[in-house]
Each structure stands twice: as C-alpha cells, then as structure tokens.
Biotite code that builds the C-alpha atoms (Angstrom):
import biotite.structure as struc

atoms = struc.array([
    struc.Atom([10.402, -36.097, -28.010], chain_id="A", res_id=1, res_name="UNK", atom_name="CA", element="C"),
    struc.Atom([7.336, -35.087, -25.977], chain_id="A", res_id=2, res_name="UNK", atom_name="CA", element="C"),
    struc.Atom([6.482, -31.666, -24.823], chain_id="A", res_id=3, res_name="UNK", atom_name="CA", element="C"),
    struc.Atom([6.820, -33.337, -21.117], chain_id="A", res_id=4, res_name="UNK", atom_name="CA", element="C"),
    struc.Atom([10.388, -34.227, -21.769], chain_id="A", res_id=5, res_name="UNK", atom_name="CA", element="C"),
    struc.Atom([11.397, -30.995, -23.362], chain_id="A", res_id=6, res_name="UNK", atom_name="CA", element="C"),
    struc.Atom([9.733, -29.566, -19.704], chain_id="A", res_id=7, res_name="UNK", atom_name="CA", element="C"),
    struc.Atom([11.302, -31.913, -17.775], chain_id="A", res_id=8, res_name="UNK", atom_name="CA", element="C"),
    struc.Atom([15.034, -31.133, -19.815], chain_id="A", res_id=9, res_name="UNK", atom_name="CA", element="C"),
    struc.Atom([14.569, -27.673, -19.578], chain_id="A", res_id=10, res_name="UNK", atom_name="CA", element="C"),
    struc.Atom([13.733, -27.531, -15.998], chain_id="A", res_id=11, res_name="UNK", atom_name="CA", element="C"),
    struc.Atom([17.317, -29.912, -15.616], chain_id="A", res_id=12, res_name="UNK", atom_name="CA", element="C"),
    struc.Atom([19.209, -27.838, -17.511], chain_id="A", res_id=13, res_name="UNK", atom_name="CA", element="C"),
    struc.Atom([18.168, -24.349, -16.417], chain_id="A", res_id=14, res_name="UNK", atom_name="CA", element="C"),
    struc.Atom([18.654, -25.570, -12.416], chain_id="A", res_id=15, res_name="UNK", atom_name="CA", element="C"),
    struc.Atom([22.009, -27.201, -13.417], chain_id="A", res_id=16, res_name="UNK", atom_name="CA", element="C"),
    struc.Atom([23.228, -24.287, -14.883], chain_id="A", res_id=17, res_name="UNK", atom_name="CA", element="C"),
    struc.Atom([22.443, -21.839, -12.212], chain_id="A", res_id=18, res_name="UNK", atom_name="CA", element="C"),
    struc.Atom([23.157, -24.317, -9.167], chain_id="A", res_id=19, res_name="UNK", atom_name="CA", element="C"),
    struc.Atom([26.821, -24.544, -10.667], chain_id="A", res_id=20, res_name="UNK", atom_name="CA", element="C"),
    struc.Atom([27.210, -20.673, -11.339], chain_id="A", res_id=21, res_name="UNK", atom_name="CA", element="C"),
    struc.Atom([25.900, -19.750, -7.684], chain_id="A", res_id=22, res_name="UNK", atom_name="CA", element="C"),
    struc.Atom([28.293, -23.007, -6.324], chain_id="A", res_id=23, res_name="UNK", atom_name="CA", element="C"),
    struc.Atom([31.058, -21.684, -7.848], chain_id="A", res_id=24, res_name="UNK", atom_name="CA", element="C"),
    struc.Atom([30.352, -17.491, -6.877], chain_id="A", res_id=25, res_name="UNK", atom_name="CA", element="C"),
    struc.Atom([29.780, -18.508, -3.730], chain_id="A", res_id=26, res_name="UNK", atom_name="CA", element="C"),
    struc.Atom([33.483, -20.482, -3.470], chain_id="A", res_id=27, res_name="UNK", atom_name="CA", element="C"),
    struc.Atom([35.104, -18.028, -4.572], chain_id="A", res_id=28, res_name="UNK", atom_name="CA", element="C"),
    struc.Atom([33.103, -15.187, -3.275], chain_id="A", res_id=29, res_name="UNK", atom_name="CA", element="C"),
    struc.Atom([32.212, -15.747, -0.253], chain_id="A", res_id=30, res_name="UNK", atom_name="CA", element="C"),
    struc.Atom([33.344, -17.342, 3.018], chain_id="A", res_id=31, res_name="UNK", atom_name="CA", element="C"),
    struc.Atom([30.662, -20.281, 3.116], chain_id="A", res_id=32, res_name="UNK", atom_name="CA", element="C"),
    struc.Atom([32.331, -23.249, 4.074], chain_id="A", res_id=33, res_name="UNK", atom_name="CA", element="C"),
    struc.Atom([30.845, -27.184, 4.284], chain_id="A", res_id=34, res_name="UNK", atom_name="CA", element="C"),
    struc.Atom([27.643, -28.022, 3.907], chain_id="A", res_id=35, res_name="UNK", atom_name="CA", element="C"),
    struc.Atom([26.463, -24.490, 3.174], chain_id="A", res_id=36, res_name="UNK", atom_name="CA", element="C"),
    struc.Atom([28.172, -23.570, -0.350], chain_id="A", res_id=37, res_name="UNK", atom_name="CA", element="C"),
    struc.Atom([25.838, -25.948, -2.175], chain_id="A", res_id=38, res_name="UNK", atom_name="CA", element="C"),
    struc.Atom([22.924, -25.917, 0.053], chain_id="A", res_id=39, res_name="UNK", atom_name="CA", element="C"),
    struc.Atom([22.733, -22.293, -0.792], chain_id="A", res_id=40, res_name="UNK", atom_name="CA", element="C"),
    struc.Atom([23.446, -23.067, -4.510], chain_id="A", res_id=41, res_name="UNK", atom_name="CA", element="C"),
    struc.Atom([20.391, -25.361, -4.259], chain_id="A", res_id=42, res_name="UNK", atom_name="CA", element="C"),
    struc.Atom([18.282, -22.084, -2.671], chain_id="A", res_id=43, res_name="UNK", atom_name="CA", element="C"),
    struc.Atom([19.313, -19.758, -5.228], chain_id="A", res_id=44, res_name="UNK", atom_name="CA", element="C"),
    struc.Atom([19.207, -22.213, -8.036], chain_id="A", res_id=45, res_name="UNK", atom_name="CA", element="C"),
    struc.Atom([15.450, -23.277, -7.370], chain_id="A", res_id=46, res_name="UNK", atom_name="CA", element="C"),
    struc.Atom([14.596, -19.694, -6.921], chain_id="A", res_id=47, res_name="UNK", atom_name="CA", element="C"),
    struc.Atom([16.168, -18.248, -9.680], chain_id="A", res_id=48, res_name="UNK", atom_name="CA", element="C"),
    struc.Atom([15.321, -21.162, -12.404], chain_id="A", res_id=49, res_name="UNK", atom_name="CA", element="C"),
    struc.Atom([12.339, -21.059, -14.966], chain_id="A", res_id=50, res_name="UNK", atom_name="CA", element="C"),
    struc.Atom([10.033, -23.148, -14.548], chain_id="A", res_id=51, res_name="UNK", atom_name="CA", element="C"),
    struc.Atom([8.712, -25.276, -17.731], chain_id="A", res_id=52, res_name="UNK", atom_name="CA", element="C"),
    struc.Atom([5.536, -27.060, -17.808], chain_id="A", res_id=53, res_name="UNK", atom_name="CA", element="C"),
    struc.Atom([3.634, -28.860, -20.700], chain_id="A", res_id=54, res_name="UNK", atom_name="CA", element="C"),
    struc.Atom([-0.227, -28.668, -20.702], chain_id="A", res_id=55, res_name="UNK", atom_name="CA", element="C"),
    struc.Atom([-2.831, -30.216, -23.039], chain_id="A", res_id=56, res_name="UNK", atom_name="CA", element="C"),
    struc.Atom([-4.924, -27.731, -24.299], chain_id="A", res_id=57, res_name="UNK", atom_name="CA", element="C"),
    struc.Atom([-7.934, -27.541, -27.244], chain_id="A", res_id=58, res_name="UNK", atom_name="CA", element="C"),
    struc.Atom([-4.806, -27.202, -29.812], chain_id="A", res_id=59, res_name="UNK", atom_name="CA", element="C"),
    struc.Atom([-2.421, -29.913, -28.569], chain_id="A", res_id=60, res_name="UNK", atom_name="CA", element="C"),
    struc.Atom([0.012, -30.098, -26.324], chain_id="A", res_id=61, res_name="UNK", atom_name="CA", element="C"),
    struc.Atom([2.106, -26.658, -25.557], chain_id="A", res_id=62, res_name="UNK", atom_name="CA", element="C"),
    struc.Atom([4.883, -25.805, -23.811], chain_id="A", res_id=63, res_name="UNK", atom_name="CA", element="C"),
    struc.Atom([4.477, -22.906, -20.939], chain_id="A", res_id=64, res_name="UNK", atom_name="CA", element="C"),
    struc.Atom([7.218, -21.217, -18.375], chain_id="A", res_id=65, res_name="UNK", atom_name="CA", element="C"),
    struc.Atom([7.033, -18.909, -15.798], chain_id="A", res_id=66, res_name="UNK", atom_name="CA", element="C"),
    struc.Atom([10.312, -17.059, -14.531], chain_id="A", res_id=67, res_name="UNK", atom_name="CA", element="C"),
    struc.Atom([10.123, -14.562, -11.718], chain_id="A", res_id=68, res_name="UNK", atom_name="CA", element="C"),
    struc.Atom([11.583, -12.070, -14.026], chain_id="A", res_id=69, res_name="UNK", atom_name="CA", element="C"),
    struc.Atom([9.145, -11.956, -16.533], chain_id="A", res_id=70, res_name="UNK", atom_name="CA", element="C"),
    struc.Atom([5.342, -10.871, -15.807], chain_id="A", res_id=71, res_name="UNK", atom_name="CA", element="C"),
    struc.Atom([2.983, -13.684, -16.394], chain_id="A", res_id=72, res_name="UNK", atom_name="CA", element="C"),
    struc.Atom([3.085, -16.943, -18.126], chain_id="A", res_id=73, res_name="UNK", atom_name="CA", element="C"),
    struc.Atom([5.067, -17.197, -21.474], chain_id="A", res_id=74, res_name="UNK", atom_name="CA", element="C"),
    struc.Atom([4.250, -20.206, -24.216], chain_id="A", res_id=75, res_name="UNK", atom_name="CA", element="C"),
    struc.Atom([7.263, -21.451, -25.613], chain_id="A", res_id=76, res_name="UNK", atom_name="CA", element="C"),
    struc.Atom([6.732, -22.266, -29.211], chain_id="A", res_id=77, res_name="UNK", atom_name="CA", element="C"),
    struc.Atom([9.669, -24.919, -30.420], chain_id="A", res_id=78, res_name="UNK", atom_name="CA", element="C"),
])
C-alpha cells in the first residue's frame, strides 16, 4: 500500500470517526433537528480531523499530518 493511500485512509477514517461521534452528541445532546444534526457533524468533523498528506521528499516518500491540536507538522513514521 502506498503512502497516498495510507493518507487518503487515514483522512477517511479519522473524519468518519468524528462525524459519527459529533452526529450522535448532537442527537442526543442537543435540540438540532433535520438537516442540521449532520450538517453540523460535517463542520465539526472537518474541523476537528487530522489531516494526512504524503510528500516525496530526497528520502522517499513520507507520511506528514497536521492537527490543530498539535503545534506544527508531525511525520508519521509506519
């Protein structure tokens, strides 16, 4: 598997996760009704997500993410 598939899973998978935990908060949690329970689940969830990206460098290709909560850009080593 490519480093721009691992990205591209990880950026899935971190979204998913987070779009269904701020779906289902916000049912239960809140008095959103319609349209507006997973639009806001989709707001949160792109905010909130790392972001994964693969870059070709010198070295090869590595695997980078940036996440609001954590200063600068990280390399993921996997």
């Amino acid at each position: 598997m490519t480093k721009k598939t691992k990205a591209l899973l990880y950026n899935l998978i971190c979204f998913a996760v987070l779009f269904f935990l701020v779906r289902y908060l916000a049912v239960h949690y809140t008095h959103l009704t319609g349209f507006w329970i997973p639009l806001t689940a989709f707001i949160v969830g792109t905010i909130l997500a790392p972001k994964f990206q693969a870059v070709t460098t010198a070295n090869g290709e590595k695997l980078f993410m940036k996440w609001i909560f954590l200063k600068g850009v990280k390399e993921i080593n996997f």
